[in-house]
Structure formats: C-alpha cells, structure tokens
Residue frames relative to the residue before (quaternion, step in Angstrom):
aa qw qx qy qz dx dy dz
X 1.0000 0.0000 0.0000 0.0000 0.00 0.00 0.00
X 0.6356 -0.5882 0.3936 0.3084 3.67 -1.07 1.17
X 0.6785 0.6415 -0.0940 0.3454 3.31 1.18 -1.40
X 0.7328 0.5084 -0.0197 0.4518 2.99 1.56 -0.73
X 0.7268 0.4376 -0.2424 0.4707 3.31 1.64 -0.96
X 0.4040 -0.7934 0.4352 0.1341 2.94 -1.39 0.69
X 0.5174 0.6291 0.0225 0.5797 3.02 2.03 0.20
X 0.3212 0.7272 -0.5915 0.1348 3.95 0.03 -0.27
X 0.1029 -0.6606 0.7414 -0.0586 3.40 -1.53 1.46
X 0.2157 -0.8583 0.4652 0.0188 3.40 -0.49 1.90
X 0.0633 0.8646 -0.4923 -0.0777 3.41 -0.28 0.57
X 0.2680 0.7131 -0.4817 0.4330 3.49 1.73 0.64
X 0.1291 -0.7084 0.6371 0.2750 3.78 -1.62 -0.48
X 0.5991 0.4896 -0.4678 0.4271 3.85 0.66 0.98
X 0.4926 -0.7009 0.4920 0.1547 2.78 -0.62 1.36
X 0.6880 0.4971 -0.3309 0.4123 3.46 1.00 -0.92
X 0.5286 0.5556 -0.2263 0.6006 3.69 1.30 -0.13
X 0.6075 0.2159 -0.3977 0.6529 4.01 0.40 -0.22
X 0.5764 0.5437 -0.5040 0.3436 3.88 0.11 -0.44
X 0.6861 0.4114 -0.2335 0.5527 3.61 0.61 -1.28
X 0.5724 0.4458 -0.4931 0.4801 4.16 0.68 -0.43
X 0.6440 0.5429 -0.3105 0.4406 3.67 0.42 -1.54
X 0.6784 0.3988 -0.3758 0.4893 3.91 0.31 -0.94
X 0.6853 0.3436 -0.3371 0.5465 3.98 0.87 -0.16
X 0.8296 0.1386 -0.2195 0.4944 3.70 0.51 0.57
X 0.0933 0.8097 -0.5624 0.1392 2.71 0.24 1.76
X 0.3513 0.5921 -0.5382 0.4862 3.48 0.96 1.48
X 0.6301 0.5512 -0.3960 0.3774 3.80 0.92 -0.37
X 0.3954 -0.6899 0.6050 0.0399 2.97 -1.37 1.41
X 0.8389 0.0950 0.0059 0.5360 3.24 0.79 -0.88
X 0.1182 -0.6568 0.7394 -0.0889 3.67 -1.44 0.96
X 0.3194 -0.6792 0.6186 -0.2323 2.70 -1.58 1.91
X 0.0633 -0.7679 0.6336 -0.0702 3.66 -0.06 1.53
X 0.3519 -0.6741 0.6279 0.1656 3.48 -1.26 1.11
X 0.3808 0.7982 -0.2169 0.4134 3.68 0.83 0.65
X 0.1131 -0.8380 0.4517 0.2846 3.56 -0.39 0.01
X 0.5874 0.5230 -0.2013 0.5839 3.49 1.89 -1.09
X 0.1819 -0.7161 0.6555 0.1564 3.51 -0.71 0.67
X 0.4259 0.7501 -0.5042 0.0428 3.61 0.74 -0.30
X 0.4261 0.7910 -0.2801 0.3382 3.66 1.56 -0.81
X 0.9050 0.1762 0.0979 0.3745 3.00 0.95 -1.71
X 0.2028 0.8423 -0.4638 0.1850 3.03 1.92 0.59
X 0.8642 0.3503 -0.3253 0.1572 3.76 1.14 -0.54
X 0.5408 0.6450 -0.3021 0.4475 2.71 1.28 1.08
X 0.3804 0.3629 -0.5224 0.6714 3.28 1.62 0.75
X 0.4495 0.5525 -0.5860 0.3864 2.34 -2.63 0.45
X 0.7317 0.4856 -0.1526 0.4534 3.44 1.06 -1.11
X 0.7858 -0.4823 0.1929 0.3358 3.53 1.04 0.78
X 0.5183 0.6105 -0.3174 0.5078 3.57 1.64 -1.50
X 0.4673 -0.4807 0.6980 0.2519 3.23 -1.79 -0.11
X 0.0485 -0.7731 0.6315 0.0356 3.60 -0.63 0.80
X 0.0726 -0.8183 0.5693 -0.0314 3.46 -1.38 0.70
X 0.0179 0.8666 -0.4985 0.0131 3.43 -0.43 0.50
X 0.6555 -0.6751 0.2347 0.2438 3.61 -1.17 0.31
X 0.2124 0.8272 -0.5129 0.0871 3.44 1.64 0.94
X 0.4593 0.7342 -0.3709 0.3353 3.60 1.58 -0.43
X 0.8978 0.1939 -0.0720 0.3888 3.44 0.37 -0.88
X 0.4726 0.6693 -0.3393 0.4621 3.58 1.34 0.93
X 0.6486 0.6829 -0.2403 0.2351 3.12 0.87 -0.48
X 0.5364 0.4611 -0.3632 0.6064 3.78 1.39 -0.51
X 0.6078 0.5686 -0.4132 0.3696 3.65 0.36 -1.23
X 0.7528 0.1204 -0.1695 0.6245 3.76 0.38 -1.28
X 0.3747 0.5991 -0.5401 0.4572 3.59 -0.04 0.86
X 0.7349 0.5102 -0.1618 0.4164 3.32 0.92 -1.52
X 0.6790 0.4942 -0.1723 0.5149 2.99 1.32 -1.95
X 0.6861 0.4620 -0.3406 0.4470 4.28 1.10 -0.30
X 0.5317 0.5269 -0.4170 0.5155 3.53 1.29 0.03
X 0.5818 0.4651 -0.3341 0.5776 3.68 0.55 -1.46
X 0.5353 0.5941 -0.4023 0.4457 3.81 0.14 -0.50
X 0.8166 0.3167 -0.1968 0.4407 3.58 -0.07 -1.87
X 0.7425 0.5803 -0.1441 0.3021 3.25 0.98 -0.87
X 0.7137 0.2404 -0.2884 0.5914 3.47 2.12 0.01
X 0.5455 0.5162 -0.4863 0.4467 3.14 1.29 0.72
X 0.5731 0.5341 -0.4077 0.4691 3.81 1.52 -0.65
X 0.7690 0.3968 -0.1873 0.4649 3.68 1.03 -0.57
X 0.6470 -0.6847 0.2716 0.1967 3.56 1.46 0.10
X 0.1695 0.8793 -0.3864 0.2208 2.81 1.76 -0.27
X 0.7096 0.5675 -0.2941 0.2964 3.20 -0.40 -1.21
X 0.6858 0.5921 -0.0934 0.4127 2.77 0.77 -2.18
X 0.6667 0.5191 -0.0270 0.5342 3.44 0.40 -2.05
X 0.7189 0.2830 -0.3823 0.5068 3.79 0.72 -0.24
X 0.6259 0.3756 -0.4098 0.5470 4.15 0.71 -0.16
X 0.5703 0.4846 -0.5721 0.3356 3.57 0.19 -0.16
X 0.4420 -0.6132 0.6223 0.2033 3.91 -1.47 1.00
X 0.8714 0.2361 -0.1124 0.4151 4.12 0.63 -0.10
X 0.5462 -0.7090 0.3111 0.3197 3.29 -0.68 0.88
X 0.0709 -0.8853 0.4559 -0.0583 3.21 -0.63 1.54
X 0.7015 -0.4645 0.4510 0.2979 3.73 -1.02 0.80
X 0.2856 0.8273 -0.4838 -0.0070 3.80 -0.18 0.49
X 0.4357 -0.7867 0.3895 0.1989 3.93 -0.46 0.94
X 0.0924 0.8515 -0.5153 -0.0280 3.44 1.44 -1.16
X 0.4078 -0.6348 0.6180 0.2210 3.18 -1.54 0.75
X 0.3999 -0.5537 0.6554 0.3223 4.25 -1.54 0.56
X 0.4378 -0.5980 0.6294 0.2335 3.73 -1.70 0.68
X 0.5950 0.6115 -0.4363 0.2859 4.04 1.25 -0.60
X 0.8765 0.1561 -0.1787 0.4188 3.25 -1.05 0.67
X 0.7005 0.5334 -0.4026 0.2503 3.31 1.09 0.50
X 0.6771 -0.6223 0.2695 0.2858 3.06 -1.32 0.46
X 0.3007 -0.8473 0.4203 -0.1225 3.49 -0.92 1.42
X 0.0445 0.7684 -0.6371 0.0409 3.59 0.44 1.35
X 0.3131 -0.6525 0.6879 0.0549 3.45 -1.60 1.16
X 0.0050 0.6565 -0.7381 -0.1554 4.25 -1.05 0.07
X 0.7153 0.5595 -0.2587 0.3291 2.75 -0.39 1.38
X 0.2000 0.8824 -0.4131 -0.1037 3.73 0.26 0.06
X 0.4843 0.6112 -0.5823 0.2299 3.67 0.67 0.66
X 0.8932 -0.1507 -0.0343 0.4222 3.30 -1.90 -0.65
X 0.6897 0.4879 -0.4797 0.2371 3.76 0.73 -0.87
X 0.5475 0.7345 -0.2291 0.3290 3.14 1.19 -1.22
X 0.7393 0.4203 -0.2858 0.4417 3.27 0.81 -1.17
X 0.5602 0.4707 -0.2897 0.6170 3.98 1.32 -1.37
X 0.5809 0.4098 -0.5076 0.4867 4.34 0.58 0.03
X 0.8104 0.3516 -0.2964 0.3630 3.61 0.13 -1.06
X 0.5251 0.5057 -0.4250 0.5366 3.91 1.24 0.08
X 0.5848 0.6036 -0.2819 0.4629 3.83 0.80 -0.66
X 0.8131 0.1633 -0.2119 0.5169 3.35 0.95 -1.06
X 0.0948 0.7742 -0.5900 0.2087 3.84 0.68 0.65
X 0.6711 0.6011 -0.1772 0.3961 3.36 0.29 -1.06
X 0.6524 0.3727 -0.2391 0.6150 3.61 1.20 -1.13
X 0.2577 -0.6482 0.6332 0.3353 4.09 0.45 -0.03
X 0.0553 -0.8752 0.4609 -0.1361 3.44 -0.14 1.42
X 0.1467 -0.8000 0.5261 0.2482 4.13 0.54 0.41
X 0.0696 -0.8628 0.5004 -0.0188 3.79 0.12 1.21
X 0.0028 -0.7309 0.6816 -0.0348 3.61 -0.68 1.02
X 0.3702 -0.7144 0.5880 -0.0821 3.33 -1.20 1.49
X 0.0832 0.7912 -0.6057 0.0133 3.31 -0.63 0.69
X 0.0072 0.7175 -0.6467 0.2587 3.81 -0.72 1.29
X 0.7751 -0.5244 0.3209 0.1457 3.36 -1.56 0.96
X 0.5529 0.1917 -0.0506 0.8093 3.40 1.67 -0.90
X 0.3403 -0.6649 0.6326 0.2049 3.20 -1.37 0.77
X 0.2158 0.7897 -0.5743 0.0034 3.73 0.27 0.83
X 0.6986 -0.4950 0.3000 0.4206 3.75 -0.72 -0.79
X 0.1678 -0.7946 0.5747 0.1009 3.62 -0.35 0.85
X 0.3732 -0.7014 0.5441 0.2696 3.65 -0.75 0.99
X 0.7964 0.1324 -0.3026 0.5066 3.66 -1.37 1.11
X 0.5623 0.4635 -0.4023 0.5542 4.40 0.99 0.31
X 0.2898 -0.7850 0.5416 0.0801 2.93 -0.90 1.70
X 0.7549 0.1468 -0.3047 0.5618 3.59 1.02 0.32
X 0.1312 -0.8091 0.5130 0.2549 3.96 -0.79 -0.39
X 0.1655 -0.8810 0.4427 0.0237 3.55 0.46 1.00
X 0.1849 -0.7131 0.5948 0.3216 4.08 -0.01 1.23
X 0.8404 -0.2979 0.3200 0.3204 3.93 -2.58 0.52
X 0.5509 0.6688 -0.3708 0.3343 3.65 0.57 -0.61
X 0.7847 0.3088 -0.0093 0.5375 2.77 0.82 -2.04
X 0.0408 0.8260 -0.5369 0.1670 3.85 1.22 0.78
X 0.6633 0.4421 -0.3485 0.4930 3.85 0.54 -1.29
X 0.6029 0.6616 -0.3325 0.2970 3.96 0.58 -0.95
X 0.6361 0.5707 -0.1661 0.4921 3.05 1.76 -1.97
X 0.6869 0.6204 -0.1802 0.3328 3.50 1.03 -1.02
X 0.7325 0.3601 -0.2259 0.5317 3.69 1.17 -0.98
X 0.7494 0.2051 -0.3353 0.5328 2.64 -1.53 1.54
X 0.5740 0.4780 -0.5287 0.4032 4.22 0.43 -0.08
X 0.6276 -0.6475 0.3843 0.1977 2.97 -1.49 0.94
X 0.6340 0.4014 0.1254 0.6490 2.39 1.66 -2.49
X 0.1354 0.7327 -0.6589 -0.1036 3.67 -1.11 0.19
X 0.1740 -0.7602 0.6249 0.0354 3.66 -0.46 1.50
X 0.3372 -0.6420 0.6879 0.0285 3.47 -1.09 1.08
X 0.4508 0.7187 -0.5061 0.1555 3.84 -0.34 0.66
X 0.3175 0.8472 -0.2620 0.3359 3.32 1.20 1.01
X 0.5531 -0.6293 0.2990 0.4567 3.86 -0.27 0.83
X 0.2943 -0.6198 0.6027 0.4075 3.82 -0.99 0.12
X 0.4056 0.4818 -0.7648 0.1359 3.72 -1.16 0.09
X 0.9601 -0.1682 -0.0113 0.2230 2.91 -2.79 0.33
X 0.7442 0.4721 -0.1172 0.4577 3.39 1.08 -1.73
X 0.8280 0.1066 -0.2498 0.4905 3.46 0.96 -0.22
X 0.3093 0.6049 -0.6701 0.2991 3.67 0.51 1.17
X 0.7846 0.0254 -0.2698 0.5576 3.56 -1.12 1.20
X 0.2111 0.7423 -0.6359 -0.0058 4.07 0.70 0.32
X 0.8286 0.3682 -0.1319 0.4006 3.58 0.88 -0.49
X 0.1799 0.6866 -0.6374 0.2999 3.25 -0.12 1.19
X 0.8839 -0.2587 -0.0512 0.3862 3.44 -2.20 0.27
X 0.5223 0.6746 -0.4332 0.2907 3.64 1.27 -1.56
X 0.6255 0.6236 -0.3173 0.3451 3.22 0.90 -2.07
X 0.8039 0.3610 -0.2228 0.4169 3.50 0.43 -2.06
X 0.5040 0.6303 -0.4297 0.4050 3.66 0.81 0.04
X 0.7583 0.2024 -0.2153 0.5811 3.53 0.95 -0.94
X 0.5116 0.4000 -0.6777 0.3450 3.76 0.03 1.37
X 0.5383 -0.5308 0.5032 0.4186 2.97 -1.45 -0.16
X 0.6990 -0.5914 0.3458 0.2052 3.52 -1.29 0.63
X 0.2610 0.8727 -0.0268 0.4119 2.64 2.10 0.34
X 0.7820 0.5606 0.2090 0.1747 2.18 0.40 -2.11
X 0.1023 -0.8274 0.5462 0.0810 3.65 0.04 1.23
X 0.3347 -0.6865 0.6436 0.0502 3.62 -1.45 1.38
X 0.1648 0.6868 -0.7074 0.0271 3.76 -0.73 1.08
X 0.1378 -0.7375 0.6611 -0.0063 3.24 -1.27 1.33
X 0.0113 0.7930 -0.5916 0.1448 3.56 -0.22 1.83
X 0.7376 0.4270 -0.3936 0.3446 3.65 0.87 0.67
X 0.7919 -0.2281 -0.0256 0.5659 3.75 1.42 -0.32
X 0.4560 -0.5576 0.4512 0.5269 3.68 -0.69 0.64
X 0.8444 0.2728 -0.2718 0.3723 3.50 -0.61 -0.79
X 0.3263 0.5040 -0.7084 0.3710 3.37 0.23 1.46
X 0.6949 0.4437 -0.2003 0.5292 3.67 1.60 -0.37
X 0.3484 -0.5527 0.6658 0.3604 4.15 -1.28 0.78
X 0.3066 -0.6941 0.5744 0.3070 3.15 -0.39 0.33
X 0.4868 0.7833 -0.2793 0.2673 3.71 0.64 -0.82
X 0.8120 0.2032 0.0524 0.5446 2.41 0.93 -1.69
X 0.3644 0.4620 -0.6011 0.5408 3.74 1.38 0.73
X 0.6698 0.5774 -0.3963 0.2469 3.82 0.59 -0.65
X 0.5375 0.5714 -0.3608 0.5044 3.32 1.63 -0.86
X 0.7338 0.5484 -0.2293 0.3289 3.28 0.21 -1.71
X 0.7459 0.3391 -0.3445 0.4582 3.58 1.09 -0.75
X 0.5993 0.4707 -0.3684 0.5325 3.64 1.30 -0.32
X 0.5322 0.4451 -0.4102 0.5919 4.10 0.60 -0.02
X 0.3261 -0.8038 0.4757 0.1458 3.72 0.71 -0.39
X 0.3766 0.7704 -0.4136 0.3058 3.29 1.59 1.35
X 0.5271 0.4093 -0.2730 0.6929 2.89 2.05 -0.30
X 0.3301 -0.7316 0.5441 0.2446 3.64 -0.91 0.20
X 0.7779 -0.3605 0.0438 0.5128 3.27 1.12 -0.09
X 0.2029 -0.8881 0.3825 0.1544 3.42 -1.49 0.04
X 0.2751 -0.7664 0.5551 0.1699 3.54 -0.60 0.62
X 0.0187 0.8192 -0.5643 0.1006 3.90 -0.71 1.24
X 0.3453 -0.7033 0.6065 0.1351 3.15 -1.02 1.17
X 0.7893 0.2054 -0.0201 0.5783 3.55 1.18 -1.36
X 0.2415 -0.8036 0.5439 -0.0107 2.78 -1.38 -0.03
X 0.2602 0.7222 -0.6355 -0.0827 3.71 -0.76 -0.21
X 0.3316 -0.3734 -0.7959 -0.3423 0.40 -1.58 1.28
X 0.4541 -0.6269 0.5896 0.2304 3.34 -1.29 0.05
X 0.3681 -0.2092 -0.8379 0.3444 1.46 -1.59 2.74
X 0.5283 -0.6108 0.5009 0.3115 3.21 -0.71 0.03
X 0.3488 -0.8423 0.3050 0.2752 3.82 0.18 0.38
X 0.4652 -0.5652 0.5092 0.4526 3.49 -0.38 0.32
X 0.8459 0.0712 -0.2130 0.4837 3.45 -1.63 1.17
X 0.3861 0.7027 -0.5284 0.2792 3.92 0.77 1.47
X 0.6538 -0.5112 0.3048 0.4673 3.42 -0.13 0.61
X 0.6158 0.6454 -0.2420 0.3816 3.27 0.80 -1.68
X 0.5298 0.6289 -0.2789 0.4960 4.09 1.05 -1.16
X 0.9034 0.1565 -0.0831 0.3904 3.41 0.32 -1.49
X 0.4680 0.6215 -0.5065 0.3717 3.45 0.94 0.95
X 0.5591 -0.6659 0.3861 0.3081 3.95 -1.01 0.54
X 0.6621 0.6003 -0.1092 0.4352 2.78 0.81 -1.22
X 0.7192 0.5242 -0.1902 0.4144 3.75 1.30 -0.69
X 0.1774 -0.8187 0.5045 0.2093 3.82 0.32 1.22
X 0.0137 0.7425 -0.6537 -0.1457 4.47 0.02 -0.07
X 0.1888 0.7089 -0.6770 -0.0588 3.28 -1.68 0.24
X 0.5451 -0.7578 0.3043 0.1897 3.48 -0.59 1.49
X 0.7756 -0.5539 0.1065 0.2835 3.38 0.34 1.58
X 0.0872 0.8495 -0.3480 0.3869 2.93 2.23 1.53
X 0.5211 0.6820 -0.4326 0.2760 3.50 1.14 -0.49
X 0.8465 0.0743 -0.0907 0.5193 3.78 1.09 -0.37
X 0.1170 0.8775 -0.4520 -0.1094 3.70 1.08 1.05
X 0.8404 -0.4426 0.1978 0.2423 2.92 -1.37 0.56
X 0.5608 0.6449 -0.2520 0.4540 3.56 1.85 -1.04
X 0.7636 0.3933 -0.1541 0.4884 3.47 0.95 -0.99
X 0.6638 0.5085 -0.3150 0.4490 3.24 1.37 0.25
X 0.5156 0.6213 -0.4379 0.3954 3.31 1.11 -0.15
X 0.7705 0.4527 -0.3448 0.2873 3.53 -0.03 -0.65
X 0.7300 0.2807 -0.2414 0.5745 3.47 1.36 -0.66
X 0.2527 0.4797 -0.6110 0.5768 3.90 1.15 1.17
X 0.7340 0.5254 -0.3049 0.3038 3.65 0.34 -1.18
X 0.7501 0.4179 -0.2228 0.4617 3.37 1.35 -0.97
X 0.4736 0.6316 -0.3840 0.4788 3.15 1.63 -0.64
X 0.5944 0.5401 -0.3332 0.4939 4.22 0.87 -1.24
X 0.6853 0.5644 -0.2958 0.3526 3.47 0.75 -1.14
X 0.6968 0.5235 -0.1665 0.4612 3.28 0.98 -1.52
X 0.6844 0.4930 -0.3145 0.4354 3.67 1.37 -0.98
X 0.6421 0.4634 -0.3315 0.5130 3.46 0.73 -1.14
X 0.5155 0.5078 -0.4489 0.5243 4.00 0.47 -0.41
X 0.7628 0.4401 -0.1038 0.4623 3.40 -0.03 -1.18
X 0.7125 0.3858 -0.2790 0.5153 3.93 0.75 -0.39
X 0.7509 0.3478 -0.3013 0.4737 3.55 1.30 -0.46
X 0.4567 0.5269 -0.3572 0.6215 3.67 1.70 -0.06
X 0.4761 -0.7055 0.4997 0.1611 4.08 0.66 0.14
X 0.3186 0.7913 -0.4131 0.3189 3.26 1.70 0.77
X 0.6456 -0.4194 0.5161 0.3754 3.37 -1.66 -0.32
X 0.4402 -0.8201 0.3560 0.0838 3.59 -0.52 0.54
X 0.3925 -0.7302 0.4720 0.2998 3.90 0.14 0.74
X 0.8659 -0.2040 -0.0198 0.4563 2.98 -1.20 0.99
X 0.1648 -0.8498 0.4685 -0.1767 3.50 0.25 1.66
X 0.1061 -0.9072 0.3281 0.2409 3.91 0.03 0.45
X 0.2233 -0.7881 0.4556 0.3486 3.55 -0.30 0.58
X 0.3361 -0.7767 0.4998 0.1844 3.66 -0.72 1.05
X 0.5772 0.4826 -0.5256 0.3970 3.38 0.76 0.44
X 0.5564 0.4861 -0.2641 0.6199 3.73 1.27 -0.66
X 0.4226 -0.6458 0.5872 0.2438 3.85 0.23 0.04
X 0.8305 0.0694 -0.2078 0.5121 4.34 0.57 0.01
C-alpha cells in the first residue's frame, strides 16, 4: 500500500504519475529514479525525501558507446562502409591526442580509463575545479573556451540543468579547432543544434558523432541526417537491456543501506540539478 511505504523505487518516466504515487505516500523518505538525468523531475524535489537516481551505473556502457563513436568517425567508418567501391581512405589515429571532457561524472571517468592506452592529453572541465584521476589538467565552466582550443576530441557528457542548456553553440564552435570532432553522449540540448549545423557545414567543426539530440528523435528530413561528416545513433548509448541488472544491484545496495540508516548511492543534490 502507497500509504504505508517508506521507500518508493520508480521505474516509470512521468513525472506526472510519481507525483500522484508520492501524494499517496506521504510516509516516503526516499525515491529511487531508474534514470540518470533528473531533469524531468526537478519539480518534485525539494520536498524533504532523499532522492536517488541511477547516475551510478551508466557510465562504462556510454563510455564504451563514446569511444566506438571516436573511433569510427576518426577512421571513417561510416562513410567507407556505404561507399559501393574500393576507396583510398586517410583517417585520422586517436594516439596522443588531445581530449577535452565537460564534465566530470561516471561517464567521463569509465571514458578516460578506456582511453589510457591511446596516450591521450585529457583536459576536464567541471563546476569546481577539483582533481580528476588520469586528466592532466581540470579547468572549472568559466574558462570553457580555454578547455576547447586546440582539442582534438570534445566529449559532451555533462548534466542538463539551467547553466548548461544550449552550453554549446557558435562561441563554443569558434573556439575548436577545425579539426575537431564533437561527441555529445549526455543530452541533445546541451547543443543549438542550428548552429552545430552551420559550424559543421562551414567546416569549423570537422565533424560529429551524436548519441542525442534535440530534438530527440531526430526527425525524418533534419538537416543533421543529410550531412557526411555527422556520425547519429538513436540514444543507444545506454540501452535499457544492459541496464537492468546493475539498476537491480544499485535497488539492492539502496534499500540495504536505507534500512541500515546509511548514506545512499548515487544520491542527488537538488540544488545542482544531478
């Protein structure tokens, strides 16, 4: 009974639905989101509970799915697979280059262990400039345009709230190098799209590789579809099959922890929005 629990593990995605559960259990302390983006439900925190969500157990998966990214767009893949004839192909090597992250949570970290191997020069950029294990610099949002010149790679894997919805638009594509390959593995509308469209057709970006999008689906006849240079996959970066079991262990580990009066896994701070 709603009325009764002290506890609620959501595995819905309408917010307008946990709102109407939450108004029938107004004994829960805590609320579990099978999610990583809390952006959905920001209006319903605030309300005292302890909220938690699933930034814990996503992170290799799209980590995995942003490497496999850099790595057939640096080599062309895409391209070089639709072509009907055997073609000459230059592609570009991932060793020793340079690697700005926005961001510094789980993907990032399971991205910058992945690429070890490639001696990568990794700059991090995150809200507090603390330390990031394997990032030879960490560089706090301000100084975003700093993080940006001269990266080979720019990885987008950062929380959406207020400060970074459209964080990337022309300024951004002005300060890469023309070079430069854009993978956005944490929300579409950290990007204008528009104006990733100019920048990649003006050929200030050199290309991109997108997990998201906005919007999201991508529609049928969007600019974005009919450019070369533009790797898409349809928000595949963390499916749902490979998440169940460590959601499961993550539920396990919380409810243990919530009746032992512990600290909570991946806890959200609602003033920071993840």
């Amino acid at each position: 009974m709603p009325n009764l629990a002290t506890g609620i593990v959501w595995y819905g995605e309408d917010a307008d639905e946990l709102a109407q559960v939450l108004d029938a259990a107004p004994q829960a302390r805590w609320v579990q989101l099978r999610s990583a983006g809390i952006e959905r439900y920001r209006k319903l925190m605030g309300d005292g509970r302890t909220w938690t969500c699933a930034k814990a157990i996503y992170g290799e998966a799209v980590a995995e799915h942003a490497l496999a990214m850099i790595l057939a767009s640096f080599k062309e893949i895409p391209q070089l697979a639709r072509r009907r004839s055997w073609t000459e192909s230059v592609g570009r090597s991932l060793y020793d280059a340079r690697v700005t992250l926005v961001g510094a949570g789980g993907i990032s970290a399971a991205l910058l262990v992945l690429m070890k191997p490639f001696r990568i020069s990794a700059t991090v950029v995150r809200r507090r400039p603390l330390p990031v294990k394997d990032a030879v610099r960490v560089i706090p949002h301000d100084r975003l345009l700093e993080a940006l010149s001269g990266a080979d790679v720019v990885v987008l894997a950062c929380a959406l709230v207020d400060d970074t919805i459209g964080l990337f638009g022309a300024r951004e594509f002005n300060a890469m190098a023309n070079h430069a390959l854009l993978v956005n593995v944490g929300r579409g509308r950290l990007v204008r799209t528009n104006e990733l469209v100019d920048a990649l057709r003006s050929g200030q970006v050199a290309a991109a590789a997108l997990d998201v999008t906005d919007p999201e689906p991508l529609p049928l006849g969007h600019p974005l579809w009919d450019l070369d240079n533009v790797l898409i996959t349809p928000h595949s970066g963390n499916p749902d099959e490979r998440g169940r079991e460590p959601f499961a262990r993550l539920i396990t580990e919380n409810v243990r922890r919530f009746a032992a009066r512990l600290p909570l896994l991946a806890e959200v701070d609602v003033e920071l929005g993840y």
